[in-house]
C-alpha positions as MATLAB code, in Angstrom:
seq = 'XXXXXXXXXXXXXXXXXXXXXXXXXXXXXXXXXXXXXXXXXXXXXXXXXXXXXXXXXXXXXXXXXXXXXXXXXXXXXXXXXXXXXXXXXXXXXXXXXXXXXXXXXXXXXXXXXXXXXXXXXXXXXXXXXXXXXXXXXXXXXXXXXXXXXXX';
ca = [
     -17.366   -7.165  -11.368;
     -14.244   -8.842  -10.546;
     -12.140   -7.044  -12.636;
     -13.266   -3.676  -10.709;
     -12.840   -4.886   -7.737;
      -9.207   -5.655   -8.219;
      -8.661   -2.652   -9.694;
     -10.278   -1.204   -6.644;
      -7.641   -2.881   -4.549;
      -4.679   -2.365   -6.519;
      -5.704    1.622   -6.428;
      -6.116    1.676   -3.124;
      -3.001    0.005   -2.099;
      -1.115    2.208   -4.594;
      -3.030    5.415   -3.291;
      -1.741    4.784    0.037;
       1.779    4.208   -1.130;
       1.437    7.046   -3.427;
       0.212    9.261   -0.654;
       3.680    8.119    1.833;
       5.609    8.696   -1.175;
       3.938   12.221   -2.035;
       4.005   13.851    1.473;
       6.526   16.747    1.145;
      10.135   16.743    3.248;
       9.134   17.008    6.883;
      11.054   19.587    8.471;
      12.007   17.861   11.420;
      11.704   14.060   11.221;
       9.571   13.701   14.091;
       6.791   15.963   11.684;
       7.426   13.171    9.189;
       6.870    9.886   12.042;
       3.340   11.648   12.527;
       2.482   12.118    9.102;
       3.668    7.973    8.583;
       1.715    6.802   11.892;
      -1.297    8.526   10.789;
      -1.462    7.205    7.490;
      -0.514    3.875    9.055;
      -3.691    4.146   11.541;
      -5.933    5.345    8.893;
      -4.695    1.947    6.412;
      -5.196   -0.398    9.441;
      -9.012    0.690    9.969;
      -9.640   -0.382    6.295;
      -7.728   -3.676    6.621;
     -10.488   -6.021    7.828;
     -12.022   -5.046    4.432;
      -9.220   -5.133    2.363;
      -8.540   -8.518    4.008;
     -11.705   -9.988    2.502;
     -11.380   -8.511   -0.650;
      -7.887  -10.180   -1.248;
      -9.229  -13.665   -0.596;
     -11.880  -12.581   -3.610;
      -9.017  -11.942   -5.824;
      -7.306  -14.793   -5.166;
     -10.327  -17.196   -6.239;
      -9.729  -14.525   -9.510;
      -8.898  -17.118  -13.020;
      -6.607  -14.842  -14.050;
      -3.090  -15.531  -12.809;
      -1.669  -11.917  -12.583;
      -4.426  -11.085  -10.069;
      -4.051  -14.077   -7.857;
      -0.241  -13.196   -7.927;
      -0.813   -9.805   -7.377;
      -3.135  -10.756   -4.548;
      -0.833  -12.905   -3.169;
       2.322   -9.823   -3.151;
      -0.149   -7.834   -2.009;
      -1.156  -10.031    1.047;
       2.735  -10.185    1.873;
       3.135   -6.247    1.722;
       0.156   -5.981    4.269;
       1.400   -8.581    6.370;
       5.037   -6.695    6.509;
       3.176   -3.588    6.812;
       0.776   -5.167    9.802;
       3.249   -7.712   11.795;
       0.614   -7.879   14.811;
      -2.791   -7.963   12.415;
      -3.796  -11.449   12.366;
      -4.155  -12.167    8.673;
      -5.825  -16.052   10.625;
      -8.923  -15.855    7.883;
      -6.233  -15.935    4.420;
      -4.520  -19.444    6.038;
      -7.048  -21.735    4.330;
      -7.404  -20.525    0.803;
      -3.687  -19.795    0.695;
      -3.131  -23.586    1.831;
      -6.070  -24.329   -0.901;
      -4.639  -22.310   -3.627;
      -1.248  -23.603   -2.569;
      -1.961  -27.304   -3.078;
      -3.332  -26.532   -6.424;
      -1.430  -27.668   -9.010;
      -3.137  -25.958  -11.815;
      -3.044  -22.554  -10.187;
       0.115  -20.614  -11.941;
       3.579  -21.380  -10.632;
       4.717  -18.031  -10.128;
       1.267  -17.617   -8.099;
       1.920  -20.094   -5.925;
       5.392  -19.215   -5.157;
       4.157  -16.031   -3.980;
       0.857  -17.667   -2.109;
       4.082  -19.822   -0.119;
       5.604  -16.316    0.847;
       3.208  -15.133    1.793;
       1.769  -18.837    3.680;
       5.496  -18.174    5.122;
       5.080  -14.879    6.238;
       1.938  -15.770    8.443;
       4.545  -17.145   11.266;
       1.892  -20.036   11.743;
       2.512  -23.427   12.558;
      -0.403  -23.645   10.601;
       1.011  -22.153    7.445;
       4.479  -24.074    7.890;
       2.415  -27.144    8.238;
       0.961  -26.238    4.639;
       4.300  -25.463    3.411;
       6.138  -28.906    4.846;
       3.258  -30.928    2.780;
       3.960  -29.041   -0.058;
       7.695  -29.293    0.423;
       7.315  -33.197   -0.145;
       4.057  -33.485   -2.073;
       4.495  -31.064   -4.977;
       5.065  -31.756   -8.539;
       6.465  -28.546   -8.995;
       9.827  -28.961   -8.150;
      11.061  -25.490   -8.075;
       8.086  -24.915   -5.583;
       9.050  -27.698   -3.282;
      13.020  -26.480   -3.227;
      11.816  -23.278   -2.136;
       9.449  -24.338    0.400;
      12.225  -25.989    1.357;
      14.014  -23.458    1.935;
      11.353  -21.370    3.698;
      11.001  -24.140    6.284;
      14.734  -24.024    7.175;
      14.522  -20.140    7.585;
      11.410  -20.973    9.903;
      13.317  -24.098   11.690;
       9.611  -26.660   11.367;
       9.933  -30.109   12.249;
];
């Protein structure tokens, strides 16, 4: 069950990038805004959805679908700057903290933590910052707490 469900994810996020990437040269380049913004509207309708079944991936035991989740989850949020992605804070900051879940994971679950612009998620980030074991994980959230300028 979980294993078609994230492949029903990953599809659909690569069918709608597949579909941009498809779409024939516009003739004029307004043609080709339209085409984008309509594709854009019809993505955003789905994302409450798609929302929820990211945060079931990420509770995945396999690590190369929580990290996928996780890259995934920061393409939507670059995609969707004014969504409020509020309800993936909590098991982001869960998964996070985690020091069994897969490095690589987690450096992508703090991009993505980052990418919330939350005082929330640079909260999360700060306590990992100091806390973790991972050391590579706390110079980069680090780093991502400079770029956001948290005290």
């Amino acid at each position: 069950m979980k294993r078609v469900l994230s492949s029903a994810i990953l599809a659909l996020v690569v069918f709608a990038s597949a579909l941009q990437a498809q779409e024939g040269p516009s003739t004029t380049r307004i043609e080709g805004q339209h085409k984008q913004a309509a594709a854009m509207e019809k993505m955003e309708k789905t994302l409450p959805s798609t929302e929820m079944n990211l945060l079931k991936l990420l509770d995945n035991e396999n690590p190369n679908v929580q990290a996928q989740a996780a890259q995934t989850m920061r393409d939507l949020e670059q995609m969707f700057p004014k969504y409020p992605f509020e309800s993936w804070l909590g098991p982001l900051e869960k998964k996070l903290k985690d020091e069994k879940t897969d490095p690589i994971a987690r450096r992508l679950m703090a991009l993505a933590l980052d990418q919330l612009h939350s005082d929330a998620g640079d909260a999360v980030i700060a306590s990992v910052a100091s806390s973790s074991e991972d050391k590579g994980l706390g110079l980069l959230c680090k780093a991502l707490l400079v770029k956001s300028q948290y005290k």
